[in-house]
N, C-alpha and C positions, 0 to 999 in steps of 0.2 A: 497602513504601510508597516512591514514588521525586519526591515530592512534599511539600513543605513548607508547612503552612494559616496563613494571617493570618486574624482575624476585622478587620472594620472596623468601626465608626461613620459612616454618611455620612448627608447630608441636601443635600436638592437639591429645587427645583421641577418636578423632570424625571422622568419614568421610574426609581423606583431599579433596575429589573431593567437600565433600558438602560444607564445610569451604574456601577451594576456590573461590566457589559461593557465600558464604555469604561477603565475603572480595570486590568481583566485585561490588556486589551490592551496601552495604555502602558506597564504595567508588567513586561511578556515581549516578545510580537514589537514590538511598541515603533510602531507609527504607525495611524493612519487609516485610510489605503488599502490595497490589499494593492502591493507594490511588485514591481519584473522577480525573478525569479530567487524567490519565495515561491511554492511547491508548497502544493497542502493537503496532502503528505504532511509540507514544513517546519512545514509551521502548527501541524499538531496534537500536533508535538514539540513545538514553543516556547511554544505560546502559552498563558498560565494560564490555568485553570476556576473558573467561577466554581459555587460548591457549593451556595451556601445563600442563601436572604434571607430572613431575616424583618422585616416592614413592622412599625415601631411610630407613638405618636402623633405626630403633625404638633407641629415647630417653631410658635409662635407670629410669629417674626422670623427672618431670615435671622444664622446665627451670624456670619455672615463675609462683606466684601464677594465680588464677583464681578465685575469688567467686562464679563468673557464674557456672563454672564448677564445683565447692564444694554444692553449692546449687541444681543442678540436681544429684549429687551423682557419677558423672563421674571420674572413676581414668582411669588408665592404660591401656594397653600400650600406651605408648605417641608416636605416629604417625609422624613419619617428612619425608616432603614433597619439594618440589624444583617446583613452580606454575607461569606460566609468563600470566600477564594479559594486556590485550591491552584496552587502555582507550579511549575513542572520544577525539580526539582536538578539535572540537565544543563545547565539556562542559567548554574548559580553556582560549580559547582566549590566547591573547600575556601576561598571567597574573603570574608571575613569584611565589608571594605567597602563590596563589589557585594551580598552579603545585605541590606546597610541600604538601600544605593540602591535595590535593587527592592524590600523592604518599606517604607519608609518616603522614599523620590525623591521624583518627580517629582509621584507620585498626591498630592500637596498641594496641588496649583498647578492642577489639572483645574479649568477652567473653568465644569464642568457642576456644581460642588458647592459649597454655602457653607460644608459641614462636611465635615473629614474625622479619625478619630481612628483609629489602631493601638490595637485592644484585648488582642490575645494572640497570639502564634506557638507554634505545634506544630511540632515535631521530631524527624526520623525516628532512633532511636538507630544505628544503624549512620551515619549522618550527622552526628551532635551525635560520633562518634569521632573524625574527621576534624578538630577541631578543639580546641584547647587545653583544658587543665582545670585546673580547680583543683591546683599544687603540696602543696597543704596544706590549704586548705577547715578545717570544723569539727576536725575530728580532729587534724587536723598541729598549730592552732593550741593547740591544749588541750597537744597532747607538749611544744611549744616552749616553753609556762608554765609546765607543772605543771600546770595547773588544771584537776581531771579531772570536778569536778563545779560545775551551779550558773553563775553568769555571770560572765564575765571583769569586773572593775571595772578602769574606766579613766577616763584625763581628758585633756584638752586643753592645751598648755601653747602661749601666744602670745607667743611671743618678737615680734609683727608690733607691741607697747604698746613696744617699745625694749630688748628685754633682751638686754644684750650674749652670744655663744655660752658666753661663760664664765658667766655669772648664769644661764643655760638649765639649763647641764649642773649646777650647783647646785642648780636648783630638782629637777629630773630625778632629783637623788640624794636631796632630799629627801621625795620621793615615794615613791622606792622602798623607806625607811626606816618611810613611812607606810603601807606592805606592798597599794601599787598592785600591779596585773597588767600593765595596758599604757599607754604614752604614746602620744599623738599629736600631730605638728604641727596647727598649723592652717591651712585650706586655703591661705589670702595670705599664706603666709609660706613659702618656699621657699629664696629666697637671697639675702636682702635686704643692705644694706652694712651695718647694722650686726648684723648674725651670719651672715655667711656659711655656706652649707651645709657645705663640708669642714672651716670652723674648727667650726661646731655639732656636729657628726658625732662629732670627734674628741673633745669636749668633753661631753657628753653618753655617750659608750660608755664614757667613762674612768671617770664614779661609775657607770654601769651595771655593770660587771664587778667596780670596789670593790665592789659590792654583793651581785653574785651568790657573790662570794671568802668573805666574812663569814658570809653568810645561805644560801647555793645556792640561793636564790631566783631563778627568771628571769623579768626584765621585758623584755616586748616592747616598743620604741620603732619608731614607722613617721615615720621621718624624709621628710620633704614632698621626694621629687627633680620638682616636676614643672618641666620647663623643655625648653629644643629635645632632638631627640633623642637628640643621643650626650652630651652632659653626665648626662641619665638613667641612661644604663647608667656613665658614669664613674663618678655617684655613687653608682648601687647596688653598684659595685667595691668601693669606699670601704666601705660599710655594712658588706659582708661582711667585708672587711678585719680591720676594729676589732672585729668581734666579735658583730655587727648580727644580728637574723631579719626585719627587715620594712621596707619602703619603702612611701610611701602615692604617690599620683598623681590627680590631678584627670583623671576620665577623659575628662568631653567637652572639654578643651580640648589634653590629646594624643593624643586620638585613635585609633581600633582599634589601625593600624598599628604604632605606636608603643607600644601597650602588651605585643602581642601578642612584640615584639620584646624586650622586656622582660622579658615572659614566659620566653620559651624563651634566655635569657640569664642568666638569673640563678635561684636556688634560696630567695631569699628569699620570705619573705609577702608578697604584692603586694594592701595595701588602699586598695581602690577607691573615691576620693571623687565624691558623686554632684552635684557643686558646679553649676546648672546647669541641673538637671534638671527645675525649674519652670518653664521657657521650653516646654517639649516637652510640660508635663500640667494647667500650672493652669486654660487655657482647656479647659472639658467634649468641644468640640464638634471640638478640632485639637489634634494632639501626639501622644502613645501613652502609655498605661497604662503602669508599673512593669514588668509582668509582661514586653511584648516587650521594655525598654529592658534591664533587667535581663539577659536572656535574652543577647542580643548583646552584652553584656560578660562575660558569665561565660562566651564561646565564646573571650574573647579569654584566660581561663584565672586569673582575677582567684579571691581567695580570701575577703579579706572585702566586703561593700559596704553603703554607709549607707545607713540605711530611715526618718532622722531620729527626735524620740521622741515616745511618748503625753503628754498633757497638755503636748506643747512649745510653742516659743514660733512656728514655721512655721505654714504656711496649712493643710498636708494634714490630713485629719482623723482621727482615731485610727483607723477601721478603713479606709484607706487605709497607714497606717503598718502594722497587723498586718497585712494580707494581703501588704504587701511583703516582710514577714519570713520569712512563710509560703512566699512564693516563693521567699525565696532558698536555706529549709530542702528544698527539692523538687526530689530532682534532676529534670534538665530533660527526659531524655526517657526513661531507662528509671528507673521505680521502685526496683528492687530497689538501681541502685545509689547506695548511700549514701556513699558516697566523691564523688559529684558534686554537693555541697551548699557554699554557703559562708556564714561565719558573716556574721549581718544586727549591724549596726552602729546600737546607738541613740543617739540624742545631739539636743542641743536642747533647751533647759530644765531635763535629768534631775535629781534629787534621790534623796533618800530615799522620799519622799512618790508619785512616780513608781514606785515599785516594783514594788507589790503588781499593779498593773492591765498593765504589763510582763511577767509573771511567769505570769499568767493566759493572756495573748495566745502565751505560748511556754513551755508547763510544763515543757519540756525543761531549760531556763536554756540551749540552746545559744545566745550570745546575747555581744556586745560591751554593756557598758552603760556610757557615757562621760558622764559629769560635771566639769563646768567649773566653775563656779563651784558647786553643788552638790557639789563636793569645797575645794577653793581658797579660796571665800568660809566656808566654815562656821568658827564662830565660836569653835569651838577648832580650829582650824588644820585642817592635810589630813590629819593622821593620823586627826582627829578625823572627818573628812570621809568617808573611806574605812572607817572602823568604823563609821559611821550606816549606810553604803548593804551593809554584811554585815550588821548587826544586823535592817535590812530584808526582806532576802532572805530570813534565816532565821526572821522572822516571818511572813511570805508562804507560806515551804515550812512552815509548822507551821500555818498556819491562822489567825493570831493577829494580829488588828487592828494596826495600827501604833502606837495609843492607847496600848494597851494592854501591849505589848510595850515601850513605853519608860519604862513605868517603873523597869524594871529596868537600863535601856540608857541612861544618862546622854548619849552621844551622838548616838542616834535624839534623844530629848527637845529636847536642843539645835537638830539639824535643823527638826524641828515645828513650835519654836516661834519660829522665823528664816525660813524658806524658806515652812513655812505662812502666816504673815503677808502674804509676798508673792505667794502665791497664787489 
Protein backbone atom coordinates (compact mmCIF):
# COMPACT_ATOMS: atom_id res chain seq x y z
CA UNK A 1 0.00 0.00 0.00
CA UNK A 2 1.79 3.13 -0.95
CA UNK A 3 -0.84 5.40 0.31
CA UNK A 4 -2.09 6.77 3.45
CA UNK A 5 -6.26 7.04 4.04
CA UNK A 6 -7.91 10.04 6.16
CA UNK A 7 -11.53 9.58 6.76
CA UNK A 8 -13.36 13.08 6.97
CA UNK A 9 -16.47 14.72 8.21
CA UNK A 10 -17.51 17.34 5.89
CA UNK A 11 -20.83 19.36 5.20
CA UNK A 12 -21.32 21.72 2.52
CA UNK A 13 -24.37 23.15 0.54
CA UNK A 14 -22.51 21.98 -2.57
CA UNK A 15 -21.94 18.59 -4.13
CA UNK A 16 -20.20 16.49 -1.45
CA UNK A 17 -18.72 14.18 -4.38
CA UNK A 18 -17.38 17.71 -5.91
CA UNK A 19 -16.04 19.06 -2.49
CA UNK A 20 -14.46 15.93 -1.94
CA UNK A 21 -12.46 16.43 -5.02
CA UNK A 22 -11.73 19.78 -4.36
CA UNK A 23 -10.30 18.73 -0.66
CA UNK A 24 -7.95 15.76 -2.68
CA UNK A 25 -6.82 18.32 -4.79
CA UNK A 26 -5.71 21.09 -2.29
CA UNK A 27 -4.54 18.88 -0.34
CA UNK A 28 -1.78 17.01 -3.03
CA UNK A 29 -1.29 18.67 -6.40
CA UNK A 30 -2.37 21.70 -4.46
CA UNK A 31 -4.31 24.25 -6.95
CA UNK A 32 -7.46 24.85 -9.20
CA UNK A 33 -6.26 24.78 -12.53
CA UNK A 34 -4.05 22.53 -13.90
CA UNK A 35 -0.72 24.74 -14.16
CA UNK A 36 2.66 24.76 -17.07
CA UNK A 37 4.75 21.78 -16.53
CA UNK A 38 1.53 19.32 -14.88
CA UNK A 39 1.36 16.12 -17.12
CA UNK A 40 -1.42 13.87 -16.38
CA UNK A 41 1.21 11.48 -16.02
CA UNK A 42 2.48 14.19 -12.82
CA UNK A 43 -1.12 14.21 -11.86
CA UNK A 44 -1.91 10.98 -11.24
CA UNK A 45 1.34 10.61 -9.02
CA UNK A 46 0.57 13.50 -6.91
CA UNK A 47 -2.67 13.87 -6.69
CA UNK A 48 -4.83 12.08 -3.85
CA UNK A 49 -8.05 9.82 -4.43
CA UNK A 50 -10.71 10.22 -3.34
CA UNK A 51 -12.26 6.51 -2.15
CA UNK A 52 -15.31 6.59 -0.57
CA UNK A 53 -18.40 8.84 0.37
CA UNK A 54 -21.06 8.05 2.13
CA UNK A 55 -23.85 10.78 2.19
CA UNK A 56 -25.56 11.06 5.62
CA UNK A 57 -28.41 13.36 7.27
CA UNK A 58 -28.40 16.97 6.21
CA UNK A 59 -27.20 19.70 8.82
CA UNK A 60 -30.16 21.65 10.05
CA UNK A 61 -27.70 24.95 10.10
CA UNK A 62 -24.57 25.70 8.70
CA UNK A 63 -21.68 24.41 11.52
CA UNK A 64 -19.48 27.21 10.58
CA UNK A 65 -19.45 30.42 8.83
CA UNK A 66 -18.16 30.50 5.17
CA UNK A 67 -17.71 33.94 3.18
CA UNK A 68 -16.97 31.90 0.23
CA UNK A 69 -20.21 30.47 0.40
CA UNK A 70 -22.11 34.00 1.38
CA UNK A 71 -20.47 35.50 -1.54
CA UNK A 72 -21.71 32.90 -4.17
CA UNK A 73 -25.13 33.34 -2.52
CA UNK A 74 -25.17 29.47 -1.52
CA UNK A 75 -27.36 28.59 1.70
CA UNK A 76 -29.07 25.38 2.50
CA UNK A 77 -29.43 22.41 2.73
CA UNK A 78 -26.19 21.70 4.41
CA UNK A 79 -24.92 18.37 3.03
CA UNK A 80 -22.95 16.05 5.31
CA UNK A 81 -20.92 13.56 4.09
CA UNK A 82 -18.31 10.76 5.57
CA UNK A 83 -15.22 10.91 2.47
CA UNK A 84 -12.00 8.79 2.94
CA UNK A 85 -9.24 10.11 0.72
CA UNK A 86 -5.88 8.14 0.09
CA UNK A 87 -2.81 10.47 -0.34
CA UNK A 88 0.64 9.39 -2.19
CA UNK A 89 3.35 8.80 0.44
CA UNK A 90 5.85 9.94 -2.22
CA UNK A 91 4.39 13.69 -1.68
CA UNK A 92 5.46 13.17 2.40
CA UNK A 93 8.50 11.46 2.67
CA UNK A 94 9.53 10.34 6.37
CA UNK A 95 8.22 14.17 7.16
CA UNK A 96 6.28 14.24 10.30
CA UNK A 97 5.07 18.07 9.86
CA UNK A 98 4.20 18.10 6.08
CA UNK A 99 1.99 14.78 7.25
CA UNK A 100 -0.20 17.22 9.35
CA UNK A 101 -0.08 19.91 6.78
CA UNK A 102 -1.64 17.72 4.15
CA UNK A 103 -4.04 15.85 6.63
CA UNK A 104 -5.09 18.35 8.61
CA UNK A 105 -3.62 22.22 6.35
CA UNK A 106 -5.33 23.97 4.50
CA UNK A 107 -8.49 21.55 3.86
CA UNK A 108 -10.02 23.70 6.90
CA UNK A 109 -10.17 26.86 5.35
CA UNK A 110 -11.92 25.44 1.96
CA UNK A 111 -14.43 27.76 1.28
CA UNK A 112 -16.84 25.25 -0.21
CA UNK A 113 -17.47 23.64 3.49
CA UNK A 114 -19.06 24.81 6.66
CA UNK A 115 -17.76 21.58 8.26
CA UNK A 116 -14.78 19.90 8.27
CA UNK A 117 -13.50 17.24 10.77
CA UNK A 118 -10.31 14.59 10.63
CA UNK A 119 -11.92 11.41 11.94
CA UNK A 120 -9.01 8.66 11.46
CA UNK A 121 -5.87 8.07 9.64
CA UNK A 122 -4.61 4.59 8.32
CA UNK A 123 -1.06 3.74 8.13
CA UNK A 124 0.80 1.73 6.01
CA UNK A 125 3.32 -0.31 8.46
CA UNK A 126 6.34 -0.40 6.42
CA UNK A 127 5.64 3.41 6.57
CA UNK A 128 4.55 3.95 10.35
CA UNK A 129 8.68 2.29 10.45
CA UNK A 130 10.12 5.24 9.06
CA UNK A 131 9.24 7.07 11.86
CA UNK A 132 9.91 7.27 15.59
CA UNK A 133 8.49 4.92 18.38
CA UNK A 134 7.82 4.59 21.42
CA UNK A 135 11.39 4.19 23.58
CA UNK A 136 9.46 2.41 26.24
CA UNK A 137 5.54 2.50 25.53
CA UNK A 138 3.49 -0.01 28.11
CA UNK A 139 6.19 -2.35 28.79
CA UNK A 140 9.52 -0.21 29.38
CA UNK A 141 7.21 1.84 31.70
CA UNK A 142 6.05 -1.16 33.85
CA UNK A 143 10.31 -2.30 33.90
CA UNK A 144 11.12 1.21 34.95
CA UNK A 145 8.45 0.86 38.13
CA UNK A 146 8.27 -2.41 38.92
CA UNK A 147 4.89 -2.54 38.32
CA UNK A 148 4.27 -5.61 36.45
CA UNK A 149 0.76 -5.79 37.03
CA UNK A 150 -2.68 -3.62 37.40
CA UNK A 151 -2.36 0.37 36.98
CA UNK A 152 0.37 2.50 37.76
CA UNK A 153 -1.14 4.94 40.71
CA UNK A 154 0.02 8.39 40.27
CA UNK A 155 -0.68 12.04 41.19
CA UNK A 156 -0.04 15.58 40.23
CA UNK A 157 1.99 17.70 42.27
CA UNK A 158 1.63 21.80 41.70
CA UNK A 159 4.31 23.41 42.62
CA UNK A 160 2.40 26.44 40.09
CA UNK A 161 0.11 27.24 44.17
CA UNK A 162 3.85 28.57 45.29
CA UNK A 163 5.80 25.64 46.43
CA UNK A 164 9.29 26.49 46.66
CA UNK A 165 11.71 23.36 44.49
CA UNK A 166 12.76 22.42 48.00
CA UNK A 167 8.89 21.94 49.53
CA UNK A 168 8.24 19.97 45.90
CA UNK A 169 11.03 17.64 46.39
CA UNK A 170 9.44 17.23 50.07
CA UNK A 171 6.28 16.60 49.05
CA UNK A 172 7.74 14.23 46.19
CA UNK A 173 9.48 12.26 49.03
CA UNK A 174 6.55 12.17 50.92
CA UNK A 175 4.65 10.41 48.20
CA UNK A 176 6.96 7.99 47.61
CA UNK A 177 6.80 7.01 51.33
CA UNK A 178 2.97 6.87 50.60
CA UNK A 179 4.23 3.95 48.07
CA UNK A 180 2.98 6.24 44.90
CA UNK A 181 4.33 4.82 41.48
CA UNK A 182 4.74 7.96 39.45
CA UNK A 183 4.67 11.80 39.83
CA UNK A 184 3.86 14.48 37.54
CA UNK A 185 4.17 18.08 37.12
CA UNK A 186 1.56 19.99 36.21
CA UNK A 187 1.16 21.16 32.79
CA UNK A 188 1.72 25.45 33.79
CA UNK A 189 4.33 24.71 35.59
CA UNK A 190 7.61 24.32 33.94
CA UNK A 191 10.09 26.80 35.16
CA UNK A 192 8.59 29.22 37.01
CA UNK A 193 10.84 31.73 39.52
CA UNK A 194 9.76 30.42 42.32
CA UNK A 195 10.95 26.72 41.57
CA UNK A 196 13.00 26.82 38.90
CA UNK A 197 13.23 23.64 36.77
CA UNK A 198 17.15 22.57 37.37
CA UNK A 199 16.79 23.73 41.24
CA UNK A 200 13.12 21.29 41.16
CA UNK A 201 15.02 18.48 39.30
CA UNK A 202 17.80 18.39 41.65
CA UNK A 203 15.53 18.69 44.65
CA UNK A 204 13.04 16.35 43.97
CA UNK A 205 15.64 13.24 42.37
CA UNK A 206 17.48 13.75 45.74
CA UNK A 207 14.28 12.22 48.06
CA UNK A 208 13.62 10.06 44.87
CA UNK A 209 16.69 7.94 45.07
CA UNK A 210 16.68 8.43 49.21
CA UNK A 211 13.98 6.40 48.54
CA UNK A 212 14.53 4.03 46.01
CA UNK A 213 18.13 3.38 48.45
CA UNK A 214 15.72 2.46 51.52
CA UNK A 215 12.82 0.76 49.81
CA UNK A 216 14.20 -0.28 45.90
CA UNK A 217 11.27 0.95 45.16
CA UNK A 218 11.25 3.10 41.78
CA UNK A 219 9.22 6.23 41.38
CA UNK A 220 8.88 7.60 37.99
CA UNK A 221 8.73 11.62 38.17
CA UNK A 222 7.98 13.31 34.59
CA UNK A 223 9.47 16.52 35.38
CA UNK A 224 7.44 19.44 32.98
CA UNK A 225 10.77 20.61 30.43
CA UNK A 226 8.30 22.16 28.15
CA UNK A 227 10.03 25.38 27.10
CA UNK A 228 12.19 26.65 23.65
CA UNK A 229 14.05 24.02 22.26
CA UNK A 230 17.40 23.42 23.43
CA UNK A 231 16.55 24.22 27.20
CA UNK A 232 14.25 20.90 26.55
CA UNK A 233 16.95 18.67 25.80
CA UNK A 234 19.24 20.64 28.47
CA UNK A 235 16.75 19.76 30.84
CA UNK A 236 16.06 16.32 29.96
CA UNK A 237 20.36 16.11 30.23
CA UNK A 238 19.73 17.22 33.79
CA UNK A 239 16.88 14.47 34.45
CA UNK A 240 19.08 11.77 33.32
CA UNK A 241 21.87 13.08 35.23
CA UNK A 242 20.22 12.97 38.72
CA UNK A 243 19.09 9.77 38.23
CA UNK A 244 15.60 10.69 36.25
CA UNK A 245 13.37 7.98 33.69
CA UNK A 246 10.81 10.59 32.34
CA UNK A 247 10.24 14.11 31.19
CA UNK A 248 6.68 15.32 30.31
CA UNK A 249 6.15 18.13 27.52
CA UNK A 250 3.08 19.92 26.42
CA UNK A 251 2.89 18.53 22.86
CA UNK A 252 0.81 21.00 20.95
CA UNK A 253 2.60 23.81 22.04
CA UNK A 254 6.35 22.34 21.23
CA UNK A 255 5.60 21.00 18.58
CA UNK A 256 6.33 17.66 16.26
CA UNK A 257 9.70 18.95 15.49
CA UNK A 258 10.72 19.66 18.72
CA UNK A 259 9.50 16.69 20.20
CA UNK A 260 10.62 14.34 17.74
CA UNK A 261 14.19 15.83 18.55
CA UNK A 262 13.70 15.04 21.95
CA UNK A 263 12.97 11.90 20.94
CA UNK A 264 15.82 10.65 19.36
CA UNK A 265 17.99 12.57 22.02
CA UNK A 266 17.27 11.32 24.91
CA UNK A 267 16.47 7.62 26.45
CA UNK A 268 14.13 8.96 28.89
CA UNK A 269 10.07 8.33 29.09
CA UNK A 270 8.72 11.09 27.02
CA UNK A 271 4.94 11.72 28.50
CA UNK A 272 2.92 13.35 26.35
CA UNK A 273 0.61 16.22 27.71
CA UNK A 274 -2.49 16.51 25.59
CA UNK A 275 -2.90 20.29 27.06
CA UNK A 276 -4.89 21.88 24.23
CA UNK A 277 -6.40 19.48 22.52
CA UNK A 278 -10.05 20.68 22.88
CA UNK A 279 -9.41 23.59 20.44
CA UNK A 280 -9.06 20.81 17.68
CA UNK A 281 -12.35 18.35 18.98
CA UNK A 282 -14.79 20.10 21.10
CA UNK A 283 -16.56 21.63 18.03
CA UNK A 284 -18.49 18.00 16.33
CA UNK A 285 -18.31 19.62 12.96
CA UNK A 286 -13.99 20.97 12.73
CA UNK A 287 -10.91 19.62 14.47
CA UNK A 288 -10.07 15.83 14.37
CA UNK A 289 -10.97 12.99 16.52
CA UNK A 290 -8.27 11.50 19.23
CA UNK A 291 -7.69 8.75 16.91
CA UNK A 292 -5.73 10.95 14.04
CA UNK A 293 -4.31 13.40 16.74
CA UNK A 294 -2.97 10.80 18.62
CA UNK A 295 -1.82 8.91 15.83
CA UNK A 296 0.77 11.96 14.73
CA UNK A 297 2.15 12.15 18.10
CA UNK A 298 3.04 8.67 18.81
CA UNK A 299 4.92 8.82 15.08
CA UNK A 300 6.75 11.60 16.83
CA UNK A 301 7.74 8.41 19.27
CA UNK A 302 6.07 9.70 22.56
CA UNK A 303 5.47 6.82 25.14
CA UNK A 304 2.80 7.92 27.50
CA UNK A 305 -0.34 10.18 26.43
CA UNK A 306 -3.43 11.70 28.41
CA UNK A 307 -6.79 10.41 27.39
CA UNK A 308 -8.08 12.59 30.66
CA UNK A 309 -10.69 10.52 33.11
CA UNK A 310 -14.17 8.85 33.38
CA UNK A 311 -16.62 10.49 35.62
CA UNK A 312 -14.04 13.68 35.34
CA UNK A 313 -14.26 16.96 35.73
CA UNK A 314 -13.61 17.94 31.48
CA UNK A 315 -16.27 18.15 28.62
CA UNK A 316 -15.38 14.83 26.81
CA UNK A 317 -17.58 12.12 27.44
CA UNK A 318 -16.63 8.83 28.98
CA UNK A 319 -16.81 6.88 25.84
CA UNK A 320 -14.66 9.37 24.11
CA UNK A 321 -12.13 9.02 27.04
CA UNK A 322 -12.31 4.99 26.46
CA UNK A 323 -11.88 4.89 22.98
CA UNK A 324 -8.93 7.11 23.40
CA UNK A 325 -7.40 4.67 25.62
CA UNK A 326 -8.15 2.01 23.36
CA UNK A 327 -6.27 3.87 20.78
CA UNK A 328 -3.41 4.46 22.40
CA UNK A 329 -3.40 0.45 23.62
CA UNK A 330 -3.42 -0.16 19.41
CA UNK A 331 -0.57 -0.39 17.76
CA UNK A 332 -0.93 1.86 15.01
CA UNK A 333 -0.36 -0.03 11.92
CA UNK A 334 0.63 -3.57 12.31
CA UNK A 335 -1.42 -5.59 15.02
CA UNK A 336 0.76 -8.13 15.96
CA UNK A 337 3.08 -5.46 17.15
CA UNK A 338 2.71 -4.79 20.59
CA UNK A 339 5.70 -3.14 21.37
CA UNK A 340 3.96 -0.10 19.49
CA UNK A 341 1.48 0.75 22.17
CA UNK A 342 1.66 3.53 24.70
CA UNK A 343 0.41 3.70 27.92
CA UNK A 344 -3.04 6.23 28.10
CA UNK A 345 -2.81 8.50 30.94
CA UNK A 346 -6.05 9.05 33.12
CA UNK A 347 -6.43 12.12 35.16
CA UNK A 348 -9.10 14.76 35.84
CA UNK A 349 -11.31 14.37 38.74
CA UNK A 350 -9.93 10.53 39.53
CA UNK A 351 -10.61 9.10 43.06
CA UNK A 352 -11.20 5.80 44.39
CA UNK A 353 -14.74 6.07 43.28
CA UNK A 354 -13.49 6.38 39.65
CA UNK A 355 -12.12 3.12 39.62
CA UNK A 356 -14.22 0.34 38.95
CA UNK A 357 -15.78 1.94 35.51
CA UNK A 358 -11.83 2.66 34.67
CA UNK A 359 -10.92 -0.71 35.00
CA UNK A 360 -13.80 -2.01 33.00
CA UNK A 361 -13.06 0.29 30.01
CA UNK A 362 -9.15 -1.21 30.09
CA UNK A 363 -9.31 -4.90 31.93
CA UNK A 364 -5.66 -5.00 31.18
CA UNK A 365 -5.01 -2.30 34.09
CA UNK A 366 -2.33 -1.18 31.31
CA UNK A 367 -3.17 2.19 32.41
CA UNK A 368 -1.56 5.57 34.19
CA UNK A 369 -4.22 6.41 36.85
CA UNK A 370 -3.40 9.89 38.34
CA UNK A 371 -5.06 11.40 41.17
CA UNK A 372 -4.66 14.85 42.54
CA UNK A 373 -6.50 15.75 44.90
CA UNK A 374 -8.10 12.19 45.15
CA UNK A 375 -4.79 11.21 46.49
CA UNK A 376 -3.44 14.79 48.26
CA UNK A 377 -6.89 15.93 49.53
CA UNK A 378 -8.03 12.60 51.23
CA UNK A 379 -8.62 12.84 54.59
CA UNK A 380 -6.06 10.70 56.01
CA UNK A 381 -3.24 12.10 54.08
CA UNK A 382 -1.65 10.54 50.72
CA UNK A 383 -0.54 7.49 52.17
CA UNK A 384 -4.10 7.22 52.90
CA UNK A 385 -4.90 8.40 49.59
CA UNK A 386 -2.79 5.90 47.62
CA UNK A 387 -4.15 2.79 49.75
CA UNK A 388 -7.88 3.87 48.80
CA UNK A 389 -7.25 3.90 45.11
CA UNK A 390 -5.23 -0.02 45.49
CA UNK A 391 -7.81 -1.12 47.77
CA UNK A 392 -10.17 0.00 44.70
CA UNK A 393 -8.46 -1.75 42.06
CA UNK A 394 -8.34 -4.75 44.01
CA UNK A 395 -12.01 -4.68 44.48
CA UNK A 396 -12.70 -3.95 40.83
CA UNK A 397 -10.17 -7.05 39.96
CA UNK A 398 -12.27 -9.22 42.41
CA UNK A 399 -15.54 -8.28 41.48
CA UNK A 400 -16.48 -6.67 44.65
CA UNK A 401 -18.59 -3.39 44.97
CA UNK A 402 -16.68 -0.66 46.36
CA UNK A 403 -19.53 -0.63 49.17
CA UNK A 404 -18.87 -3.38 50.03
CA UNK A 405 -15.22 -3.88 49.95
CA UNK A 406 -14.77 -0.95 52.29
CA UNK A 407 -15.74 -2.24 54.89
CA UNK A 408 -12.84 -3.90 55.48
CA UNK A 409 -10.63 -1.03 54.04
CA UNK A 410 -10.80 1.74 56.35
CA UNK A 411 -9.20 3.91 53.64
CA UNK A 412 -11.62 3.11 50.65
CA UNK A 413 -14.37 4.03 53.44
CA UNK A 414 -12.80 7.18 54.18
CA UNK A 415 -12.57 8.10 50.20
CA UNK A 416 -16.46 7.21 49.87
CA UNK A 417 -17.47 8.98 52.30
CA UNK A 418 -15.43 12.41 51.36
CA UNK A 419 -15.01 12.43 47.55
CA UNK A 420 -18.60 10.55 47.27
CA UNK A 421 -20.12 13.59 48.96
CA UNK A 422 -18.76 15.67 46.36
CA UNK A 423 -19.73 13.71 43.66
Amino acid sequence: MDTLQARYLIETPLDPAQVAEVLAGEQSSGTFVRVAGESDELRARSRAIVEHIEELEPASAPSLPSAWLERQGRGGPWRRARITVAFPLANLGANLPTLAATVAGNLYDLGETSGVRLEHLALPAAWRARFERPRHGVAGTRALTGVADGPLVGTIVKPNVGLSAEATGALVGELCEAGIDFVKDDEVCANPDHAPIAQRIKAVMAHVRRWQERSGKRVMVAFNITDEHDAMLRHAELVAQEGGSCVMASLNWCGFSSIQALRRRTDLVVHGHRNGFGMFARHPALGMDFQPWQTLWRLAGVDHMHVHGLQGKFAQSDAEVIDGARDCLAPLADASDTADRVMPAFSSGQWAGTVPATIAAVPSGDLLFMAGGGILAHPGGPRAGVTSLRQAWAAARDGIALADAAAAAPELREALAFFGAKH
